[in-house]
C-alpha positions in Angstrom: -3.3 -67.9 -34.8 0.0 -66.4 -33.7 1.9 -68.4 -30.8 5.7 -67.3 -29.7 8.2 -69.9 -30.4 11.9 -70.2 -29.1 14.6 -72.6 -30.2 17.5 -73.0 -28.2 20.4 -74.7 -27.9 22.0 -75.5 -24.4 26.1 -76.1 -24.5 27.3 -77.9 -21.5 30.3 -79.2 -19.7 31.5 -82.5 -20.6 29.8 -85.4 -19.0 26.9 -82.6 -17.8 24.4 -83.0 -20.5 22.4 -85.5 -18.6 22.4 -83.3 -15.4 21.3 -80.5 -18.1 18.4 -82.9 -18.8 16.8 -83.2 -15.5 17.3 -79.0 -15.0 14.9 -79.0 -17.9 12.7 -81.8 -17.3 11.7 -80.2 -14.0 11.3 -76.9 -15.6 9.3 -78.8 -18.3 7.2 -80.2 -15.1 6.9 -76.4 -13.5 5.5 -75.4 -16.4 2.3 -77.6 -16.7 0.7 -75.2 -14.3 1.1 -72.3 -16.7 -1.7 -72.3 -19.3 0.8 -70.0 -21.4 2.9 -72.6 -22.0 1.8 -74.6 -24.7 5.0 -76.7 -25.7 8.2 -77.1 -23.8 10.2 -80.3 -25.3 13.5 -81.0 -23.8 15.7 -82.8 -26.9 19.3 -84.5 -27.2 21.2 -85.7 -30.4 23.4 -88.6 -29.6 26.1 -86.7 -32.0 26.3 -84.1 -29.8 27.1 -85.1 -26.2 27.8 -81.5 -25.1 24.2 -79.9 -26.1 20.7 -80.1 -25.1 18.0 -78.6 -27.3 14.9 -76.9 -26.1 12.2 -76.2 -28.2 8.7 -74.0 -26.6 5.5 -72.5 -27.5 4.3 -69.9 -25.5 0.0 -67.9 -26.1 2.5 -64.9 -26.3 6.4 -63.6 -25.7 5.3 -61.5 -22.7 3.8 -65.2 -21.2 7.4 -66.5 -21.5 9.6 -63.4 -20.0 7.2 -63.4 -17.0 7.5 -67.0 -16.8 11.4 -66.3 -15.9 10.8 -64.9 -13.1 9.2 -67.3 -11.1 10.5 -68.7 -8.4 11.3 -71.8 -9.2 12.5 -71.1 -12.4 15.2 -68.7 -11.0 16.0 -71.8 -9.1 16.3 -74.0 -12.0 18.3 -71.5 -14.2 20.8 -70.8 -11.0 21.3 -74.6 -11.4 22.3 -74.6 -14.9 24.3 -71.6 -14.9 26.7 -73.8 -13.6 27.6 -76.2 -15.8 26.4 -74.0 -18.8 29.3 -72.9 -21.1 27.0 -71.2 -23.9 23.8 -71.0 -25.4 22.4 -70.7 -29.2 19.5 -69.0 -30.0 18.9 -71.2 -33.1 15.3 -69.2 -33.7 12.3 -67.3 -32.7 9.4 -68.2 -34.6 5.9 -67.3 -35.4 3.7 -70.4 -34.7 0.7 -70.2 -37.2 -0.7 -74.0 -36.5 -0.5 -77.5 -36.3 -0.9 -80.8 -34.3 -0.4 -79.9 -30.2 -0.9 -76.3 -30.4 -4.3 -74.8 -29.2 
């Protein structure tokens, strides 16, 4: 089994991570139509009130680059764009298995 995997870290303005939130939750939504997409978990730590984590798994990488240019996801990342002051690429990773992947 080989899945692609991204990690990322969202920074956002101050008192915008919950606005953040709901960007990705409604991606997260959107994506339940894409059998690609296998995981898409929205995540926040309490000791950073600034930063939103994202953590996917995609069948393959091409899956997830053609996913960006739906519609509605150019919608959704025109939203966050602006309250966005950086992004982390913590990692790409090689899924090889495990409880909620196919």
């Amino acid at each position: 089994m080989s899945k692609f995997s991204l990690f990322n870290k969202f920074l956002v303005q101050d008192g915008k991570r919950g606005t953040m939130v709901e960007i990705l939750l409604e991606a997260a939504e959107s994506m339940k139509i894409l059998d690609e997409c296998e995981i898409y978990l929205v995540n926040i730590s309490e000791d950073e009130p600034n930063s939103v984590y994202v953590y996917e798994v995609w069948s393959n990488e091409n899956a997830h680059k053609e996913s960006l240019t739906l519609e509605a996801a150019q919608a959704l990342i025109s939203k966050a764009k602006q309250i966005i002051t950086g992004v982390e690429k913590i990692n790409t990773l090689q899924v090889m298995g495990g409880k909620g992947i196919k």
